[in-house]
C-alpha positions as protocol buffer text, in pm:
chain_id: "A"
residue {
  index: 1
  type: UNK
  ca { x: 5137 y: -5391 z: 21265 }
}
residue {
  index: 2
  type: UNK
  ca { x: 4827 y: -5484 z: 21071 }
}
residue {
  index: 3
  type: UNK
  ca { x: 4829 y: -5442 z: 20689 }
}
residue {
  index: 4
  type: UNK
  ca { x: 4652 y: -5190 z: 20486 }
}
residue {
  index: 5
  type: UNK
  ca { x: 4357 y: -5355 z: 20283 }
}
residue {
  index: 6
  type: UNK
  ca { x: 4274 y: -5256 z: 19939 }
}
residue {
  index: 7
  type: UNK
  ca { x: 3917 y: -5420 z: 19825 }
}
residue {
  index: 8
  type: UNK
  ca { x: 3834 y: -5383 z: 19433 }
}
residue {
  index: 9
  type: UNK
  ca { x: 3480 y: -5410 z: 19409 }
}
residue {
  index: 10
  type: UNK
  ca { x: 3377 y: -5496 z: 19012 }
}
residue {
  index: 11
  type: UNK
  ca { x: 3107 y: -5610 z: 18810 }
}
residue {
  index: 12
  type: UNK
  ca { x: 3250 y: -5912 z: 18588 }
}
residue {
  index: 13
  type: UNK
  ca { x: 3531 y: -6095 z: 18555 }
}
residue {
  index: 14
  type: UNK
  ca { x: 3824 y: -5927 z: 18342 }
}
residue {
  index: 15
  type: UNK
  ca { x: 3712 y: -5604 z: 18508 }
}
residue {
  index: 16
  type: UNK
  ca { x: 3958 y: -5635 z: 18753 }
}
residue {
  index: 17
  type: UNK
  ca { x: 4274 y: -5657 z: 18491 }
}
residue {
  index: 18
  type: UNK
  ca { x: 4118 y: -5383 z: 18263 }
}
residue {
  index: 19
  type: UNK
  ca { x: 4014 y: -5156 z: 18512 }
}
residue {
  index: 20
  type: UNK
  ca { x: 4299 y: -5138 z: 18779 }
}
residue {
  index: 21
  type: UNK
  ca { x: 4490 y: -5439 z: 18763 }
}
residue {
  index: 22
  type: UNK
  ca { x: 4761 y: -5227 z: 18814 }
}
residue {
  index: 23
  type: UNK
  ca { x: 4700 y: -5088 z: 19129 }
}
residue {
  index: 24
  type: UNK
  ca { x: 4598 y: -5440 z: 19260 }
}
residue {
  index: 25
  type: UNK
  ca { x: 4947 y: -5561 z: 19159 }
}
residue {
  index: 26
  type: UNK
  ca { x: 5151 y: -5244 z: 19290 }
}
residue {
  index: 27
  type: UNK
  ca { x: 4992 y: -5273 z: 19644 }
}
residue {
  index: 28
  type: UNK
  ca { x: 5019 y: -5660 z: 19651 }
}
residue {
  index: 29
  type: UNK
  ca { x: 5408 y: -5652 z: 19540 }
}
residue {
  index: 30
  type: UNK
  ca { x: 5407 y: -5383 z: 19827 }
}
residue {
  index: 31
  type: UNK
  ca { x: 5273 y: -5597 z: 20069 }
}
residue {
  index: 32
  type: UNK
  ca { x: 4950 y: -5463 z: 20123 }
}
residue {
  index: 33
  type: UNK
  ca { x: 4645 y: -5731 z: 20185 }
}
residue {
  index: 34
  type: UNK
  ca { x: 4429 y: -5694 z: 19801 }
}
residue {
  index: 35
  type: UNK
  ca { x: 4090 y: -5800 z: 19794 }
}
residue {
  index: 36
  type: UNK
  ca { x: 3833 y: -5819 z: 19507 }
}
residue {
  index: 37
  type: UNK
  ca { x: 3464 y: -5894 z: 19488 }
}
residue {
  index: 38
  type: UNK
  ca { x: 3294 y: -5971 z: 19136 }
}
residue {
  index: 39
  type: UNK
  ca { x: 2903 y: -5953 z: 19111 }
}
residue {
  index: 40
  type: UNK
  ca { x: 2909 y: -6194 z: 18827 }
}
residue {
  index: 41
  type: UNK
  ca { x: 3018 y: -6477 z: 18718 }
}
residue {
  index: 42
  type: UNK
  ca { x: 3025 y: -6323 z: 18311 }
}
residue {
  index: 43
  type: UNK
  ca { x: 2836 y: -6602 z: 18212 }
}
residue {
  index: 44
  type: UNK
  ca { x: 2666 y: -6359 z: 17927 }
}
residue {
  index: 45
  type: UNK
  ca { x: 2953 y: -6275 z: 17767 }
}
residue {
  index: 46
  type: UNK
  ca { x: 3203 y: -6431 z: 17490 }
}
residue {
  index: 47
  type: UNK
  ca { x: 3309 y: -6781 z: 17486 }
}
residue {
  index: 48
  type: UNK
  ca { x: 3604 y: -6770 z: 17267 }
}
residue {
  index: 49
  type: UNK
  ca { x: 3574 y: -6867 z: 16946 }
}
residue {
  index: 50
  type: UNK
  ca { x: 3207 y: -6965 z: 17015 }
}
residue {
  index: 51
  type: UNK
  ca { x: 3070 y: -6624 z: 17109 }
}
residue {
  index: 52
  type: UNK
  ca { x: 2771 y: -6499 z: 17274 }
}
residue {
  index: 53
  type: UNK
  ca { x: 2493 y: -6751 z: 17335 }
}
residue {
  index: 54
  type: UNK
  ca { x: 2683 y: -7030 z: 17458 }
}
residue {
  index: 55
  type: UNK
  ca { x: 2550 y: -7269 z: 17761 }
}
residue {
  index: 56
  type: UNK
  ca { x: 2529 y: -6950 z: 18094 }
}
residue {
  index: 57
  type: UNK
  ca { x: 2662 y: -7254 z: 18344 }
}
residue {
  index: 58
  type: UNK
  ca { x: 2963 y: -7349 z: 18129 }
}
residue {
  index: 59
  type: UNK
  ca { x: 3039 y: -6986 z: 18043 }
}
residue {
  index: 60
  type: UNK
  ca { x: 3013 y: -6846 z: 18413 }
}
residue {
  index: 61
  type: UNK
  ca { x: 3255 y: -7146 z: 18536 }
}
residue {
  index: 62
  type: UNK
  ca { x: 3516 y: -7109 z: 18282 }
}
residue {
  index: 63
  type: UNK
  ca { x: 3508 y: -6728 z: 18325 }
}
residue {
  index: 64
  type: UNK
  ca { x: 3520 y: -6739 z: 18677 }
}
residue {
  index: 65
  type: UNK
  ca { x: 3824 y: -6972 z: 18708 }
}
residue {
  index: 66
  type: UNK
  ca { x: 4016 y: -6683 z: 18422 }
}
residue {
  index: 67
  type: UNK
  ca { x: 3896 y: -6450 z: 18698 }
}
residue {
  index: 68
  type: UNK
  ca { x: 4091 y: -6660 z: 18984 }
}
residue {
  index: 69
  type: UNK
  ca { x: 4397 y: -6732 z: 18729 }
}
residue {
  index: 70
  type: UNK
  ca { x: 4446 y: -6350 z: 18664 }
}
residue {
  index: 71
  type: UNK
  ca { x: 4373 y: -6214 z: 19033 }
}
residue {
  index: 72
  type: UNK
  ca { x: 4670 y: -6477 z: 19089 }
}
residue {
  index: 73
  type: UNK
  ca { x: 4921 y: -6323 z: 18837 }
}
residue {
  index: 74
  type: UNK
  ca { x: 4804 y: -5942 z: 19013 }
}
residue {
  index: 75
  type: UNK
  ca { x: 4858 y: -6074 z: 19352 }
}
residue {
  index: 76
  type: UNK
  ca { x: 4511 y: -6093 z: 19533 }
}
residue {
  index: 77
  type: UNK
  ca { x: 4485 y: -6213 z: 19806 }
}
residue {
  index: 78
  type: UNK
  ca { x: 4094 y: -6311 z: 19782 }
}
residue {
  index: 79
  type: UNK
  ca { x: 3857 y: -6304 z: 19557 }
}
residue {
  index: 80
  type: UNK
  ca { x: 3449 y: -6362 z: 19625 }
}
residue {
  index: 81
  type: UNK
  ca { x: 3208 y: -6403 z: 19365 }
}
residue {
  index: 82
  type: UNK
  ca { x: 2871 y: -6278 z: 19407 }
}
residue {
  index: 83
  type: UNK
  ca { x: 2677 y: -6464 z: 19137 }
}
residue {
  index: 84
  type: UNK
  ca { x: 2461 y: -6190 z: 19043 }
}
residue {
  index: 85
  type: UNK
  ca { x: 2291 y: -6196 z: 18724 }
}
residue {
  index: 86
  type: UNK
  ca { x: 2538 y: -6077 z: 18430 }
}
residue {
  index: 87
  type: UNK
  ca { x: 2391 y: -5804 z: 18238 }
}
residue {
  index: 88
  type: UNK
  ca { x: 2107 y: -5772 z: 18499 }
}
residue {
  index: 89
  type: UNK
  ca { x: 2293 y: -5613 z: 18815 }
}
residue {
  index: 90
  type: UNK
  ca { x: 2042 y: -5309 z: 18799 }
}
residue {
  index: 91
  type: UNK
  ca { x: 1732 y: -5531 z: 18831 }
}
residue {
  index: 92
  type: UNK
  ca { x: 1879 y: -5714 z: 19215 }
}
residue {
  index: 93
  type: UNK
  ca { x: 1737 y: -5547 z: 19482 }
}
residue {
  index: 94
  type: UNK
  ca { x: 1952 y: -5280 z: 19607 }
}
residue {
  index: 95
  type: UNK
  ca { x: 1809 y: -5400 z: 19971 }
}
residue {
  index: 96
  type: UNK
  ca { x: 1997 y: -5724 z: 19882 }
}
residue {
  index: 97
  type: UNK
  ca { x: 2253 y: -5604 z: 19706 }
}
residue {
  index: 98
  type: UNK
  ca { x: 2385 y: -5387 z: 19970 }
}
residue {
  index: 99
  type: UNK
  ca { x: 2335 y: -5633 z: 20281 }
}
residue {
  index: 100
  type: UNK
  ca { x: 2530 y: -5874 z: 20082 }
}
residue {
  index: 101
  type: UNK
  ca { x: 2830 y: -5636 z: 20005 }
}
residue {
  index: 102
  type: UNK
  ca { x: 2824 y: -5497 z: 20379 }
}
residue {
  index: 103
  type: UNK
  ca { x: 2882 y: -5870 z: 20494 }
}
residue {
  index: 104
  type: UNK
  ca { x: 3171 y: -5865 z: 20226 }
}
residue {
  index: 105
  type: UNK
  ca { x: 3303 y: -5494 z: 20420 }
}
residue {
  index: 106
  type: UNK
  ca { x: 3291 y: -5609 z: 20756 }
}
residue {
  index: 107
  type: UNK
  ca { x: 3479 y: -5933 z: 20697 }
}
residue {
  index: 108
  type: UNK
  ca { x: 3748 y: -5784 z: 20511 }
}
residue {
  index: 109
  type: UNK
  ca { x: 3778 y: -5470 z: 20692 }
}
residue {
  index: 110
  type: UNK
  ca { x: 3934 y: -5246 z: 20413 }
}
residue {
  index: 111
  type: UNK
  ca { x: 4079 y: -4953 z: 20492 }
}
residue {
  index: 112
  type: UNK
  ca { x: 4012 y: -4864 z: 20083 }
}
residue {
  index: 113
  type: UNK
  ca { x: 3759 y: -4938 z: 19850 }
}
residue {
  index: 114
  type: UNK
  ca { x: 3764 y: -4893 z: 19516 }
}
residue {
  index: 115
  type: UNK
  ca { x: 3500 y: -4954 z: 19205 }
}
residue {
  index: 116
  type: UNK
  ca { x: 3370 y: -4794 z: 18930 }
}
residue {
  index: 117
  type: UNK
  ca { x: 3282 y: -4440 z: 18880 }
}
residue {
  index: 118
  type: UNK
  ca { x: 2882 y: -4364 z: 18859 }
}
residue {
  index: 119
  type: UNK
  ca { x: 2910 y: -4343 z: 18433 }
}
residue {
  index: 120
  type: UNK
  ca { x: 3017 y: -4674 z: 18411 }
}
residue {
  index: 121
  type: UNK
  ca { x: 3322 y: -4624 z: 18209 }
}
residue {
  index: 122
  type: UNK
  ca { x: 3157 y: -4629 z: 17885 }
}
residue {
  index: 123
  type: UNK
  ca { x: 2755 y: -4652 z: 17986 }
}
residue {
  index: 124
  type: UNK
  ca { x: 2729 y: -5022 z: 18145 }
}
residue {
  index: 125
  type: UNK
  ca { x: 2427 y: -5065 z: 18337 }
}
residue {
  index: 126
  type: UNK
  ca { x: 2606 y: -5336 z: 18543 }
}
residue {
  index: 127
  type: UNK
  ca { x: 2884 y: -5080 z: 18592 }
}
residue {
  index: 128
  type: UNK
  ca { x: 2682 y: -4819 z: 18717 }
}
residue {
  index: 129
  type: UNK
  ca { x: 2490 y: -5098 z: 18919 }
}
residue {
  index: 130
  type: UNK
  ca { x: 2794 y: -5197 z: 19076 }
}
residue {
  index: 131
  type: UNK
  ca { x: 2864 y: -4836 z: 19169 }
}
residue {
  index: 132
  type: UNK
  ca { x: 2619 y: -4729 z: 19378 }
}
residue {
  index: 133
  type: UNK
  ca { x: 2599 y: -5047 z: 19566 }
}
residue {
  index: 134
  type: UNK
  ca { x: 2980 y: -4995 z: 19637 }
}
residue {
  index: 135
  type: UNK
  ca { x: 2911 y: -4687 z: 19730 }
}
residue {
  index: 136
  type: UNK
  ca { x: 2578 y: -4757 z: 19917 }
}
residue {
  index: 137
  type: UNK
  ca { x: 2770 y: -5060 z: 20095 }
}
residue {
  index: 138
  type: UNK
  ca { x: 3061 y: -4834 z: 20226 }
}
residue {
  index: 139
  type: UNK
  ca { x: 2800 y: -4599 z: 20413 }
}
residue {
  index: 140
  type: UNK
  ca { x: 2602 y: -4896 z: 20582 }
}
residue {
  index: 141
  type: UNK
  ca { x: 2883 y: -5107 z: 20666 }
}
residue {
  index: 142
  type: UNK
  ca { x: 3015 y: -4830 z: 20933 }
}
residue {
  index: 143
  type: UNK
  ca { x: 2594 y: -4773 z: 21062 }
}
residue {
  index: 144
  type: UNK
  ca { x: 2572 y: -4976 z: 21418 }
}
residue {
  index: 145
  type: UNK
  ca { x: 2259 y: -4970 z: 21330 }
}
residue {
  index: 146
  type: UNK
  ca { x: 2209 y: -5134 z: 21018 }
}
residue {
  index: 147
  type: UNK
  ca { x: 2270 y: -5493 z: 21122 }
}
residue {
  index: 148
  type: UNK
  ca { x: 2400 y: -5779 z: 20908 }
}
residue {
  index: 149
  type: UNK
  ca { x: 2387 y: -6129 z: 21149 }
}
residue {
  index: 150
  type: UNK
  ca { x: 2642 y: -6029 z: 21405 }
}
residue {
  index: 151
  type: UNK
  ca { x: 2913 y: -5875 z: 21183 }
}
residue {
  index: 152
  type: UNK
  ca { x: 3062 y: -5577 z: 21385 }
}
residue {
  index: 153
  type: UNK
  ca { x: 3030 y: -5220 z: 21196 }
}
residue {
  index: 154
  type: UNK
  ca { x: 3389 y: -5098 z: 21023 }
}
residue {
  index: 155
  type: UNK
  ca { x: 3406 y: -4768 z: 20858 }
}
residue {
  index: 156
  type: UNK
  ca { x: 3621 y: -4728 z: 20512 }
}
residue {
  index: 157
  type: UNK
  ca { x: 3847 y: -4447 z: 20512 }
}
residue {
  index: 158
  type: UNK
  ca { x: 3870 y: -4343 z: 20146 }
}
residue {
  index: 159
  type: UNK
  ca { x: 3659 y: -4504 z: 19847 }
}
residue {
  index: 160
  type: UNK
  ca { x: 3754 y: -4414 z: 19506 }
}
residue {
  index: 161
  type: UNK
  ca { x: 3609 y: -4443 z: 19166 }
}
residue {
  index: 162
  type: UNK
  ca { x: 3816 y: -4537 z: 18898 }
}
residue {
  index: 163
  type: UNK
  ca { x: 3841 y: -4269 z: 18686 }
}
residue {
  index: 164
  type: UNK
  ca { x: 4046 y: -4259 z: 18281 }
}
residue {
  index: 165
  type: UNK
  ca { x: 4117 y: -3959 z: 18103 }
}
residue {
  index: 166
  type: UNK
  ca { x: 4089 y: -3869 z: 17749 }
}
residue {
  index: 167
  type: UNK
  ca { x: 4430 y: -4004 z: 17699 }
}
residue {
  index: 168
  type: UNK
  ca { x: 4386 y: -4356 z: 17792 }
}
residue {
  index: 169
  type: UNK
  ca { x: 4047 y: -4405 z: 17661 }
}
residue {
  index: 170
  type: UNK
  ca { x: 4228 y: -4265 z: 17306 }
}
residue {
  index: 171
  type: UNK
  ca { x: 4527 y: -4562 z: 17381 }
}
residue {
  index: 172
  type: UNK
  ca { x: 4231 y: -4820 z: 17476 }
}
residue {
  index: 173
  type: UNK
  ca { x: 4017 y: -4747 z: 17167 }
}
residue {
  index: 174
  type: UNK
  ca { x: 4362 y: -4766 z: 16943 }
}
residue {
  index: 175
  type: UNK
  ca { x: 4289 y: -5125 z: 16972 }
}
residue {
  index: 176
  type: UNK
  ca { x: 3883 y: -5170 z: 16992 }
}
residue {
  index: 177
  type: UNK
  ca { x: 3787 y: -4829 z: 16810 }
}
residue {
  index: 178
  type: UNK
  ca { x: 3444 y: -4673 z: 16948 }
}
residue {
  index: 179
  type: UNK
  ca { x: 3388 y: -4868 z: 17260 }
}
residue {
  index: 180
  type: UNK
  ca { x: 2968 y: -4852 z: 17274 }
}
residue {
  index: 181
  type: UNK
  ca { x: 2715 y: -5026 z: 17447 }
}
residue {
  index: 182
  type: UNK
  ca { x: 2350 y: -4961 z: 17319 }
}
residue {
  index: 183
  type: UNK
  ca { x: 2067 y: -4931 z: 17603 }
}
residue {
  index: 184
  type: UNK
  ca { x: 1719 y: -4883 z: 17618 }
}
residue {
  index: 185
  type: UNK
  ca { x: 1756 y: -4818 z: 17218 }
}
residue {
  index: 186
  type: UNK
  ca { x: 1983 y: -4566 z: 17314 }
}
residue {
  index: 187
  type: UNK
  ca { x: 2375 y: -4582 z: 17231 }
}
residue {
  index: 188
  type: UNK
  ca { x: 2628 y: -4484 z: 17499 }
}
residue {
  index: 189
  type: UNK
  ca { x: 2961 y: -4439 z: 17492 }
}
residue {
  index: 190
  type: UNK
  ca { x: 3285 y: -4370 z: 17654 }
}
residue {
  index: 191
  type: UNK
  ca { x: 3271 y: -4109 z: 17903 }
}
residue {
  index: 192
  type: UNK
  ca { x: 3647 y: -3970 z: 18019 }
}
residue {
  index: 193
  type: UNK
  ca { x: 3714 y: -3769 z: 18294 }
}
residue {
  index: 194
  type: UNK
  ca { x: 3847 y: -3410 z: 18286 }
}
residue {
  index: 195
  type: UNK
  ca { x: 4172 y: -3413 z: 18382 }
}
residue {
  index: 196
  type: UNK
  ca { x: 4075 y: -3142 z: 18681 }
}
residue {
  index: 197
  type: UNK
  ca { x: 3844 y: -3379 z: 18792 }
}
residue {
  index: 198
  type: UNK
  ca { x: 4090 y: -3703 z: 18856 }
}
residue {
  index: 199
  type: UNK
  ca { x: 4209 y: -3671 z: 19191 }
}
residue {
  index: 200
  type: UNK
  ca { x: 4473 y: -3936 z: 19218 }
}
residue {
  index: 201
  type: UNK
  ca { x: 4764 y: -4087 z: 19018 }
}
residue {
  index: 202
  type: UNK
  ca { x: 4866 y: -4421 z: 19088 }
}
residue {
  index: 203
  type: UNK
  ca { x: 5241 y: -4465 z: 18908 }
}
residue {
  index: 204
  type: UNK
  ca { x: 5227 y: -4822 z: 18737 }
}
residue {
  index: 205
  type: UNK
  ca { x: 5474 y: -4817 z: 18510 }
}
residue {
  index: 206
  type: UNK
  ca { x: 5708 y: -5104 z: 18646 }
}
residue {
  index: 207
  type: UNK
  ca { x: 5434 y: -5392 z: 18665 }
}
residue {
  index: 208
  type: UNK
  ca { x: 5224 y: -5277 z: 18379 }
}
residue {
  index: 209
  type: UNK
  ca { x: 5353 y: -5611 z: 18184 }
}
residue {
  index: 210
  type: UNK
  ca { x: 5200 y: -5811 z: 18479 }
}
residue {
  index: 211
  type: UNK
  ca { x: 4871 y: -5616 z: 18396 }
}
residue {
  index: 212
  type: UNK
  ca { x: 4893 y: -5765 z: 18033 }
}
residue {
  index: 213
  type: UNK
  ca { x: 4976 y: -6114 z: 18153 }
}
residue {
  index: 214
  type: UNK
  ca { x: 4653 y: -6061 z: 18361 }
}
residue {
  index: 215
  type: UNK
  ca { x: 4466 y: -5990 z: 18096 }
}
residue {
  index: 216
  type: UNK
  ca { x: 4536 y: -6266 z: 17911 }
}
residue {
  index: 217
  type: UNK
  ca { x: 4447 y: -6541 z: 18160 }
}
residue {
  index: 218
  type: UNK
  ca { x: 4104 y: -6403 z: 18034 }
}
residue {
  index: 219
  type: UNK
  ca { x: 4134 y: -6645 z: 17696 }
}
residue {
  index: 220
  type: UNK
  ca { x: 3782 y: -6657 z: 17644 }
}
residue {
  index: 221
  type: UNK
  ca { x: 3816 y: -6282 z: 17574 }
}
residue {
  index: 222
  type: UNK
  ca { x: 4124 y: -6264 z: 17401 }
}
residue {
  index: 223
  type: UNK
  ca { x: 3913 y: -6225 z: 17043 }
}
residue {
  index: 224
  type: UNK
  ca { x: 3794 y: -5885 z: 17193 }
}
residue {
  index: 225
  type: UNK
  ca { x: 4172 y: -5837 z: 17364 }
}
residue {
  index: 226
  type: UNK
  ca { x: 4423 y: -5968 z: 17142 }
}
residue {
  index: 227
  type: UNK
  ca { x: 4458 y: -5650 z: 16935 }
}
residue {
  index: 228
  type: UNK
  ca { x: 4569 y: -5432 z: 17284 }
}
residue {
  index: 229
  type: UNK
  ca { x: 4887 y: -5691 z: 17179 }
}
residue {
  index: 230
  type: UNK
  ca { x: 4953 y: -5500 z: 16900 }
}
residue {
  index: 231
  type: UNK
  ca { x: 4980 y: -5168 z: 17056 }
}
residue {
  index: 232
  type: UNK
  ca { x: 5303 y: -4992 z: 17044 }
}
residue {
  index: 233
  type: UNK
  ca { x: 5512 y: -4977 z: 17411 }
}
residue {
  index: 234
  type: UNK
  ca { x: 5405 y: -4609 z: 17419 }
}
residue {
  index: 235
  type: UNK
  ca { x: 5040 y: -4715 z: 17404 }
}
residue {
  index: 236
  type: UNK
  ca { x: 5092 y: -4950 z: 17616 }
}
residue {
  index: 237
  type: UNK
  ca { x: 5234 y: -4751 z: 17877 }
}
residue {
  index: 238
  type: UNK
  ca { x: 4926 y: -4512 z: 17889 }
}
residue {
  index: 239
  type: UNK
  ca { x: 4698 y: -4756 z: 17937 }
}
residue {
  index: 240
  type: UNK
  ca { x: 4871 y: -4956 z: 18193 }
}
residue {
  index: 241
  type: UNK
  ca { x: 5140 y: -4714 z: 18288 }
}
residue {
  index: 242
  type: UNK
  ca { x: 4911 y: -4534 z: 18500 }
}
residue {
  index: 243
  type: UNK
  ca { x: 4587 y: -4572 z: 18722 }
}
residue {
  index: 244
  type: UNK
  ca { x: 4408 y: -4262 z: 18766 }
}
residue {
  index: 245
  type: UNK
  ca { x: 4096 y: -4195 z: 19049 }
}
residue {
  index: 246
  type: UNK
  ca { x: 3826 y: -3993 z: 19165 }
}
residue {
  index: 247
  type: UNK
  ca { x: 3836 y: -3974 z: 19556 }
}
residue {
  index: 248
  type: UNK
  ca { x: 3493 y: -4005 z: 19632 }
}
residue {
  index: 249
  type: UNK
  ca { x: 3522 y: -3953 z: 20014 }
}
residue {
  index: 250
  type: UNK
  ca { x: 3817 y: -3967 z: 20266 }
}
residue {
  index: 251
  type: UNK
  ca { x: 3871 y: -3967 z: 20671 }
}
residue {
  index: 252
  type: UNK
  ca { x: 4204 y: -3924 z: 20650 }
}
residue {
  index: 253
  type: UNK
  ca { x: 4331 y: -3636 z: 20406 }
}
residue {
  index: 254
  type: UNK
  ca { x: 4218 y: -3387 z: 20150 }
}
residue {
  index: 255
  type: UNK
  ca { x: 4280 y: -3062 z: 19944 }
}
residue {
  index: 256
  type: UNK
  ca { x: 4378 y: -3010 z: 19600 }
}
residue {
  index: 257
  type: UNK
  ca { x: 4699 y: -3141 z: 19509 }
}
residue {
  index: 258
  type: UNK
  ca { x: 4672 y: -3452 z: 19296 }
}
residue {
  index: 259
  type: UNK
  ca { x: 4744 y: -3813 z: 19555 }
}
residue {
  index: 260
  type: UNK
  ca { x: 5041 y: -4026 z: 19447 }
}
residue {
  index: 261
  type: UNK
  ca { x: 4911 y: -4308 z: 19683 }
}
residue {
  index: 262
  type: UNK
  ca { x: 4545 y: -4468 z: 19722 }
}
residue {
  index: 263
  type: UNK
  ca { x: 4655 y: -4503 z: 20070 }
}
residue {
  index: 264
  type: UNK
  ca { x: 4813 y: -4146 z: 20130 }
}
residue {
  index: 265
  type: UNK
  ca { x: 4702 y: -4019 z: 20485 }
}
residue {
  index: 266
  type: UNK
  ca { x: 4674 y: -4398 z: 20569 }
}
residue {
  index: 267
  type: UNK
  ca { x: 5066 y: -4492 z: 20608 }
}
């Protein structure tokens, strides 16, 4: 029998751990095939103790091998890297963008996708970037008709959105307060989901230590990080105890009641 495929499509390294490193390392300790795509390579972001503004190259390479070290710890079976522009994923050409992900679909054939809902968690334009091209990618790559070399067309049967409540953005911002990112002049923020709205539970409470271990391979970051250390074990369990999802579309099963199981209707 083949294996169900889970593919985690994200927008920088650390993503992965942060957003639903959980789920990656439930499915992979399951036995299911995990997959991740990164657009970037991070190579705007901290550098330890040197911080923002540090050489791009040396940045992006360092980042990207934390990237490989924690999708090791969660179990992944593959990760790609994109090298997109970090902090400029809305500016690539969504033509491009989404010819290059369908490749990405129709080699891996997933059976589930999974990436970030359209707010961007807390109002990243890479976030949201990463988002619709998911999204956008998921569509094309089951068109016959839009062709990519000679890569045959697969259809996705459920993408989801990853989607936190009030409750774990509270347990997340224990540690980092406000979580803002300022755009256009404008400051964003952290955007939870109504609880109605979340369509899907993922129970994570047995690995959620591997999700921390995860997140520490990412020792550039651990400036930003190090404080989620100092969060008490019932803090800790909402924010890793649990992954929670929007089901954005599905082939295979529907209705109200809240999923258990990205891959319920799949099994």
């Amino acid at each position: 029998m083949t294996k169900l495929r889970l593919l985690g499509v994200m927008a920088h390294p650390d993503d992965e751990s942060l957003g639903f490193g959980g789920s990656l390392a439930k499915y992979a300790a399951e036995g299911m095939e995990t997959f991740l795509v990164t657009a970037t390579r991070g190579e705007a972001g901290r550098f330890g103790a040197a911080g923002k503004g540090h050489d791009p190259e040396e940045v992006g390479r360092v980042r990207e091998a934390e990237l490989r070290a924690a999708a090791k710890v969660l179990g992944v079976s593959e990760v790609s890297v994109l090298g997109w522009p970090d902090g400029g994923l809305d500016r690539v050409p969504a033509a491009t963008a989404i010819r290059e992900m369908v490749s990405h679909i129709r080699r891996i054939r997933p059976d589930v996708v999974a990436t970030f809902g359209p707010e961007g968690a807390y109002g990243h334009p890479d976030h949201i970037a990463i988002s619709q091209f998911a999204t956008a990618a998921a569509v094309c790559a089951a068109d016959a008709e839009y062709r990519v070399d000679d890569s045959a067309p697969h259809r996705v049967a459920k993408l989801y959105y990853m989607a936190w409540g009030a409750a774990k953005w509270e347990a997340y911002q224990a540690a980092f307060k406000k979580l803002t990112i300022t755009v256009d002049g404008a400051e964003r923020q952290a955007a939870p989901w109504a609880d109605w709205a979340m369509t899907t539970s993922i129970d994570t409470s047995a690995i959620w230590r591997t999700v921390w271990d995860a997140v520490c391979k990412h020792e550039t970051q651990m400036s930003i990080y190090e404080k989620l250390g100092e969060l008490s074990t019932e803090e800790q369990m909402q924010l890793w105890g649990s992954q929670e999802f929007y089901r954005v579309f599905s082939i295979v099963n529907g209705g109200r009641e809240v999923e258990r199981d990205l891959f319920e209707g799949l099994r």
